[in-house]
C-alpha positions as CSV (number, residue, x, y, z in Angstrom):
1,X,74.6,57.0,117.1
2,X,73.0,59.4,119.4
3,X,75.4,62.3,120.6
4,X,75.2,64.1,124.0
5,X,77.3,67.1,122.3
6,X,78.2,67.8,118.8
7,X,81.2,70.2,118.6
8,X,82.1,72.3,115.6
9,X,85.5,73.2,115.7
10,X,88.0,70.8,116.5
11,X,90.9,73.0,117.3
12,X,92.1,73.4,121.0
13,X,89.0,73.9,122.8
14,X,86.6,71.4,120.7
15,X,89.3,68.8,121.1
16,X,90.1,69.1,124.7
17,X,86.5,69.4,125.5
18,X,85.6,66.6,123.7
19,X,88.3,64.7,125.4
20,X,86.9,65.7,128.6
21,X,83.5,64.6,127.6
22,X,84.4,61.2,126.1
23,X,86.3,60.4,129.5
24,X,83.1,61.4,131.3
25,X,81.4,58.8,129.3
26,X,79.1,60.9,126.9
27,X,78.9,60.3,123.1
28,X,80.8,63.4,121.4
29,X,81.0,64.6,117.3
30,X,83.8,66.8,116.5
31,X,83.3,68.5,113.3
32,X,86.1,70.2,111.8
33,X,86.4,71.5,108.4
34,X,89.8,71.0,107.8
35,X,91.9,67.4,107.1
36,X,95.1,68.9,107.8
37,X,96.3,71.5,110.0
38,X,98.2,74.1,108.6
39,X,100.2,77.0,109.7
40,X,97.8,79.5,110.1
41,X,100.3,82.1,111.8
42,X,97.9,81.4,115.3
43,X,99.1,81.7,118.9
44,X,102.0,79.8,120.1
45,X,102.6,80.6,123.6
46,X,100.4,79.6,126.9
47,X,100.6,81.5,129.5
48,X,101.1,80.4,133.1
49,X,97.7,80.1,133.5
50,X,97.0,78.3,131.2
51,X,99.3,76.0,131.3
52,X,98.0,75.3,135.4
53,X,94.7,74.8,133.1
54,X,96.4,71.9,131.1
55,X,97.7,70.2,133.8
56,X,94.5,70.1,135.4
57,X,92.5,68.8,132.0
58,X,95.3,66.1,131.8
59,X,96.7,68.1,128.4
60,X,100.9,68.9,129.7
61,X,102.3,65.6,128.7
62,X,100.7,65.3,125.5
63,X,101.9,69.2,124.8
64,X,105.1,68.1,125.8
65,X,105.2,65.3,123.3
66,X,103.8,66.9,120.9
67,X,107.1,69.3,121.1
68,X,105.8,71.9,123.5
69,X,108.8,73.9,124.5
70,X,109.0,74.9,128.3
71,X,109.8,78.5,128.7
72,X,110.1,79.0,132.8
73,X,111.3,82.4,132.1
74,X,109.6,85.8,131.5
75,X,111.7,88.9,130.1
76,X,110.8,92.2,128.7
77,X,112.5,94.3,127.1
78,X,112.3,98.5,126.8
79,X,113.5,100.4,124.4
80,X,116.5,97.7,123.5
81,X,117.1,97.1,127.2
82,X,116.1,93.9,129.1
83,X,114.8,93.5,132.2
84,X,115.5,91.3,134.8
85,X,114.0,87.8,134.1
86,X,111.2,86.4,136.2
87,X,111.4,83.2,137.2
88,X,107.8,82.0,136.5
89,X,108.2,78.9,138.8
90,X,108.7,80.6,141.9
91,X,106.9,83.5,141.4
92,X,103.4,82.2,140.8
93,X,100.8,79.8,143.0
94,X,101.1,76.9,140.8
95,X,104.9,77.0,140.5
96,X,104.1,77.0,136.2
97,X,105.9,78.6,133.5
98,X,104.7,79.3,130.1
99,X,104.4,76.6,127.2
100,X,105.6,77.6,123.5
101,X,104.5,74.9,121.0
102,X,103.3,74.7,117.0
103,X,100.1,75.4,116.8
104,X,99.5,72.5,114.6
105,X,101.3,70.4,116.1
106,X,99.1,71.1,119.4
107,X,95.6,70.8,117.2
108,X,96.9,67.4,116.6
109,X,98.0,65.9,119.4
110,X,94.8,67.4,121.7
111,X,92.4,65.9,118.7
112,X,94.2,62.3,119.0
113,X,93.8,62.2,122.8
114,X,90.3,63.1,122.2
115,X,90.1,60.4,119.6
116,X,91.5,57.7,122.0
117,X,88.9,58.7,124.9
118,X,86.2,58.0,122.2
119,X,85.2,60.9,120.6
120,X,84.4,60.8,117.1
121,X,85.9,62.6,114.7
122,X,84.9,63.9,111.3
123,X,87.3,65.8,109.3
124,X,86.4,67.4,106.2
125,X,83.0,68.2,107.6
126,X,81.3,71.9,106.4
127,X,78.6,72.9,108.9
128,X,75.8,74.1,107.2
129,X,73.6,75.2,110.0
130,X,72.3,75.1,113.2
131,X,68.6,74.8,114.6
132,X,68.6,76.4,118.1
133,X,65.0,77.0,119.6
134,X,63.6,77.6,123.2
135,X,62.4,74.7,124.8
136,X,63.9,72.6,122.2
137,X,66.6,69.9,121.5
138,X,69.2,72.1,119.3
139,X,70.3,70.2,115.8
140,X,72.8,70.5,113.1
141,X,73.2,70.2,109.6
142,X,76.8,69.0,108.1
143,X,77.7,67.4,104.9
144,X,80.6,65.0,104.6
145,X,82.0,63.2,102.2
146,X,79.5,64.1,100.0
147,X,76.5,63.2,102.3
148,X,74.2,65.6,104.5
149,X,73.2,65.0,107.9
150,X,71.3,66.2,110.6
151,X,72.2,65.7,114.6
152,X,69.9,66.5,117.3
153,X,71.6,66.8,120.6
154,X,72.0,67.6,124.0
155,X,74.4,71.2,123.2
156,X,76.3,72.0,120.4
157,X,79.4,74.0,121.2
158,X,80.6,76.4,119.2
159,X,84.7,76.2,119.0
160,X,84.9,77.9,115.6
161,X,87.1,80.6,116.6
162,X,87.5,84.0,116.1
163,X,85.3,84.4,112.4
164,X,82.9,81.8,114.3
165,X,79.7,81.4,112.7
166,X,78.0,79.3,115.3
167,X,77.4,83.2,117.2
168,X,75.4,83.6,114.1
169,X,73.4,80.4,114.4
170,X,72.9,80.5,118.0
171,X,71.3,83.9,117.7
172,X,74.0,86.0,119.6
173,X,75.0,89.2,119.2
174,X,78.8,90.2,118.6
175,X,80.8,93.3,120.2
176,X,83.8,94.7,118.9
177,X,86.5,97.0,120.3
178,X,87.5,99.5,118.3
179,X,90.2,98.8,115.9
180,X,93.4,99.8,117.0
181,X,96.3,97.1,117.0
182,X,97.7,95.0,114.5
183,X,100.0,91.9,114.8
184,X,101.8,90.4,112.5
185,X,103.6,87.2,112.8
186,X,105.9,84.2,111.2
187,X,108.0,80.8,111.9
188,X,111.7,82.1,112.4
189,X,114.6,79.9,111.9
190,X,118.1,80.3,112.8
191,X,117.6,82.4,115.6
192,X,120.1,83.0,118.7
193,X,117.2,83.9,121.0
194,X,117.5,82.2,124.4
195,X,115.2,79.1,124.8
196,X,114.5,79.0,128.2
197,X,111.8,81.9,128.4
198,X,109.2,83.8,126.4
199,X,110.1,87.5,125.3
200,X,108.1,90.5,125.1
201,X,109.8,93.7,123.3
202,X,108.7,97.5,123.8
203,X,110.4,100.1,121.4
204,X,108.9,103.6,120.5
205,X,104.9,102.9,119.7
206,X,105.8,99.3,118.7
207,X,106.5,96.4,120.2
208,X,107.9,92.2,119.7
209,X,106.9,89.0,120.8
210,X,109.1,86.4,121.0
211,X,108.1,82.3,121.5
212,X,110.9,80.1,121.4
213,X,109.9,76.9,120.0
214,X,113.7,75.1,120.1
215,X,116.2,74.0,117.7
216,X,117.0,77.6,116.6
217,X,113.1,78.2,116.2
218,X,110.8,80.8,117.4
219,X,107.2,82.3,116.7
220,X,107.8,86.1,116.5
221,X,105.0,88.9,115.8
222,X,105.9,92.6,115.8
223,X,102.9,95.0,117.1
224,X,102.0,98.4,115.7
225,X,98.9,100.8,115.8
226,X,97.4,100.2,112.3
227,X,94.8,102.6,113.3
228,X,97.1,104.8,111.9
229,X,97.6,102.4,108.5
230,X,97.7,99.3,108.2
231,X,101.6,97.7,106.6
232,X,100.7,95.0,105.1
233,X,103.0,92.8,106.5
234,X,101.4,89.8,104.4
235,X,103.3,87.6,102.0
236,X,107.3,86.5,101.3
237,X,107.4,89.8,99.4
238,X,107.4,91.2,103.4
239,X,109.8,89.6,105.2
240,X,112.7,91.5,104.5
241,X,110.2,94.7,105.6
242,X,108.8,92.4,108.6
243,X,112.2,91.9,110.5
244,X,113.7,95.3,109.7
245,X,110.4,96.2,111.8
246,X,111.1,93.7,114.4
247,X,114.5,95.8,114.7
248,X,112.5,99.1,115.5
249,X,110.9,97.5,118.5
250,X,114.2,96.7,120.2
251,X,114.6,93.3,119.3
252,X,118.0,92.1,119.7
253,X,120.3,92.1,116.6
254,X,122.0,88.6,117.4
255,X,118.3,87.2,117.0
256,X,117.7,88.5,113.8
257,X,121.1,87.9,112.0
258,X,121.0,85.3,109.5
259,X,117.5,84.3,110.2
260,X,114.6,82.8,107.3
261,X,111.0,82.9,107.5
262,X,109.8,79.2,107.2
263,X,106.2,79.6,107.5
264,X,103.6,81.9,106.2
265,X,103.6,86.1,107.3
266,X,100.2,87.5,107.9
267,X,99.0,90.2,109.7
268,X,95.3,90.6,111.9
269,X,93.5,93.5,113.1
270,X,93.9,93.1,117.2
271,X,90.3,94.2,118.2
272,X,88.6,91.8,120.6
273,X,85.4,90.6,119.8
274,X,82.9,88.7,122.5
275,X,79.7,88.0,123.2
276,X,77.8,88.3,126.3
277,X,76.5,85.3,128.5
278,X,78.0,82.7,125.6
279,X,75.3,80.0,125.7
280,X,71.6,80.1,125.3
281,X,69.3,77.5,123.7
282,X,71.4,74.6,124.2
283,X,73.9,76.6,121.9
284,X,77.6,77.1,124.0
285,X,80.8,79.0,122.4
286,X,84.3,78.5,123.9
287,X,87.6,79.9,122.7
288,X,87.6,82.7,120.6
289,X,84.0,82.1,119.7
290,X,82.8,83.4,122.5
291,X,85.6,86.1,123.2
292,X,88.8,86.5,121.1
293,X,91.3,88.9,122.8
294,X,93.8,91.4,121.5
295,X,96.2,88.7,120.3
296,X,99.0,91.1,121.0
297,X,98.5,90.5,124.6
298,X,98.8,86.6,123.9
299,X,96.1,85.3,126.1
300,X,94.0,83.1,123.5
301,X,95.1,79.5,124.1
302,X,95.0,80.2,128.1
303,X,92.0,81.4,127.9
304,X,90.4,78.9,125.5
305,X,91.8,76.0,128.0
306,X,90.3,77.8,131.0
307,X,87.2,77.7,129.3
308,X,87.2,74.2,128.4
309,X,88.2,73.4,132.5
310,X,85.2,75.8,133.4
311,X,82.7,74.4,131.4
312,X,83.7,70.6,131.7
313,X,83.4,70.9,135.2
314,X,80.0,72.5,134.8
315,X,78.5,69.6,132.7
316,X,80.3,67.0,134.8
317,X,78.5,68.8,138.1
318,X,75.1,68.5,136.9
319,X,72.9,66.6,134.9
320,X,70.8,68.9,133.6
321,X,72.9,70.4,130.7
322,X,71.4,73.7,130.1
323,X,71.6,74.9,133.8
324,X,75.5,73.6,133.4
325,X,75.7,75.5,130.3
326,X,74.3,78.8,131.5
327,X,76.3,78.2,134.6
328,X,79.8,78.4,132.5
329,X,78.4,81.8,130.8
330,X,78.4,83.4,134.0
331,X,81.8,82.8,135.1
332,X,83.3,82.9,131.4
333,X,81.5,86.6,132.1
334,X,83.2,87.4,134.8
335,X,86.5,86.1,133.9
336,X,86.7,87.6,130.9
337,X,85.6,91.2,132.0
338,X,88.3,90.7,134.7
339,X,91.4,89.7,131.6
340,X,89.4,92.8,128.9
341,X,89.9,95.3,132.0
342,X,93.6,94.2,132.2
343,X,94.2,94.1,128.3
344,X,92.3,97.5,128.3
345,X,95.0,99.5,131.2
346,X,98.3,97.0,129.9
347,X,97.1,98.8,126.2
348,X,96.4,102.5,127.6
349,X,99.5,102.2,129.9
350,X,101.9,100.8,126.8
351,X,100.3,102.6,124.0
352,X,99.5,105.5,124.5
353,X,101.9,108.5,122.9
354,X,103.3,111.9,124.3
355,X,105.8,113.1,126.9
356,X,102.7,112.5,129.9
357,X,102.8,109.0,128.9
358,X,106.1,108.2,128.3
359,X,107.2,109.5,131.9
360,X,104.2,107.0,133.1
361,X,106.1,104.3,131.4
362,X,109.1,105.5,132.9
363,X,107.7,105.3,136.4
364,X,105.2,102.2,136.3
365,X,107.8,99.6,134.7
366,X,110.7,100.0,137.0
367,X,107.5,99.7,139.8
368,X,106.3,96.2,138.3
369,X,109.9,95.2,138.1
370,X,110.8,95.8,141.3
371,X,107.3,94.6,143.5
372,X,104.8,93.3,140.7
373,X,102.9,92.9,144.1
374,X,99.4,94.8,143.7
375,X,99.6,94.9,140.1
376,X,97.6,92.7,137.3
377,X,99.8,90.1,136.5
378,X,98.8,89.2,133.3
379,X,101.6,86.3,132.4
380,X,101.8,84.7,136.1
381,X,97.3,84.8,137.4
382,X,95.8,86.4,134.2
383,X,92.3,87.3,135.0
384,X,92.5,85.7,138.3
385,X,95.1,88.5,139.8
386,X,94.3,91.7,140.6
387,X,92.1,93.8,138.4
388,X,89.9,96.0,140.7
389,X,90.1,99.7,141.3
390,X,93.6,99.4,143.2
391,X,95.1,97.8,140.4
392,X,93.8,100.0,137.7
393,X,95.2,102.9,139.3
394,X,98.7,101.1,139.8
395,X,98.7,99.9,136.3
396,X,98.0,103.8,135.2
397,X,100.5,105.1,137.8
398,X,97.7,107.4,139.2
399,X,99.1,106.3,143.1
């Protein structure tokens, strides 16, 4: 069979893209190395967004059936105190609130819709290279089940995630923040955190997410600078350690009491890494191939489905694939420069130490609270609010 675009990766962005490919009518290979999806302690909350994003790539109701849990509600919390909740329907264009689901459970409902729109599928497959020249049709090289074969196509997206090795095939060049934060997460049960909304908890230098996933479930990670050593929060030998440190940052006691790690703990260094202008001879990345963001913000899966809208819309806009392609680098540029300026002031606004800084806190918060107006609103717009000069400034309480 001849394929119009071979994907490796068939996570959230290779299997909604392929999705959105198949439906167009194009032949499409997913290649993903895994035949099971497994708790990989991955992201679990979309943000507004990105959930607008999924409604627009036809995605919601499969999330929801998949057991995507609504959370409507934002709330933060500093230093043990919570402030007050914003409503995420009213208070942003699309009326949206966020979406908290398993990440496994989402790889596998987005890969069957992309399986029923005609995709093809190959699980198990190990991608063994890429052959990306100018002026050429790109190829690659996979074995499964035991057989090797080769695939020239039209493009071959790279949705390998944040190790990707398709940047390495295609011949681009990575950059790297420097390290500075580290998250650590697990699958709590028994927990008496509220359902209806998403939870973000500031205590002194650390800090608490909190994604609801219902029946008594949540994703939680606890944030610290490991630039100044990493814990180790890795293993079952952890736990205990990990939600004594969920404590520190605030965290409610009634959420914590009685609870169990049911899934794995592990820990990541936070540092973004990206490429510039993500697709060059017929070689495309999406996700966190192309640019993985400080998970502790929690941007990832919007910004891997805003990628998959922006570059399905490309390709379905003109025929000639390569101007598509280098037509989706530009904006994923510009979108992305716009959410790693945000990231940048949210980090040197909540991270920062000293008195100075913790009087900024003391002043900006209460001013976000009260009119978010003005502001980069990370949760509600993402990259496509406010991040120019104004809002820098407002962010770093320099007006």
């Amino acid at each position: 069979m001849i394929y119009d675009a071979v994907v490796v990766g068939g996570g959230l962005g290779g299997s909604a893209l392929a999705d959105q490919l198949a439906r167009m009518g194009h032949g499409v290979l997913v290649l993903e190395r895994e035949t099971q999806f497994r708790d990989r302690v991955r992201g679990e909350n979309v943000l507004s967004w990105g959930v607008a994003a999924a409604r627009r790539l036809g995605l919601y109701e499969d999330l929801i059936a998949a057991g995507g849990h609504p959370a409507p509600n934002w709330v933060q919390y500093e230093m043990g105190s919570p402030t007050p909740a914003r409503d995420l329907r009213t208070t942003t264009p699309t009326g949206d609130g966020m979406l908290n689901i398993y990440h496994p459970d989402m790889q596998e409902a987005v890969l069957a819709r992309a399986i029923n729109a005609g995709a093809s599928v190959r699980l198990g497959a190990a991608v063994l290279g890429v052959d990306a020249r100018p002026g050429s049709s790109p190829s690659v090289t996979f074995e499964h089940e035991g057989t090797r074969h080769t695939v020239t196509t039209r493009i071959v997206v790279g949705a390998d995630g944040r190790a990707s090795q398709m940047r390495a095939w295609g011949g681009f060049q990575v950059q790297r923040s420097p390290d500075l934060l580290t998250i650590a997460g697990t699958l709590i049960s028994g927990t008496d955190v509220p359902e209806e909304s998403a939870f973000f908890c500031i205590g002194a230098g650390v800090a608490s997410f909190w994604a609801p996933l219902g029946g008594k479930r949540s994703r939680a990670y606890f944030v610290y600078p490991g630039v100044q050593g990493r814990r180790g929060y890795t293993g079952r030998r952890k736990v205990d350690a990990f939600i004594h440190a969920m404590r520190s940052a605030g965290v409610p006691s009634a959420w914590l009491s009685g609870v169990e790690s049911i899934g794995p703990l592990a820990e990541f260094d936070g540092a973004p890494r990206w490429v510039a202008t993500p697709a060059q001879n017929g070689v495309v990345l999406i996700g966190d191939a192309a640019a993985s963001s400080d998970p502790s913000w929690g941007s990832g899966l919007s910004l891997t489905l805003v990628d998959v809208e922006v570059l399905a819309n490309a390709l379905r806009a003109n025929s000639d694939w390569n101007i598509a392609i280098a037509q989706y680098a530009l904006e994923h540029d510009e979108y992305y420069g716009a959410l790693h300026r945000i990231h940048d002031w949210m980090t040197d606004l909540t991270w920062t130490p000293g008195p100075e800084a913790d009087e900024r806190r003391s002043r900006v918060f209460p001013q976000i609270a009260a009119d978010p107006r003005g502001f980069p609103d990370l949760v509600g717009l993402g990259p496509f609010g406010p991040s120019d000069e104004r809002a820098r400034r407002l962010m770093l309480g320099l007006d």
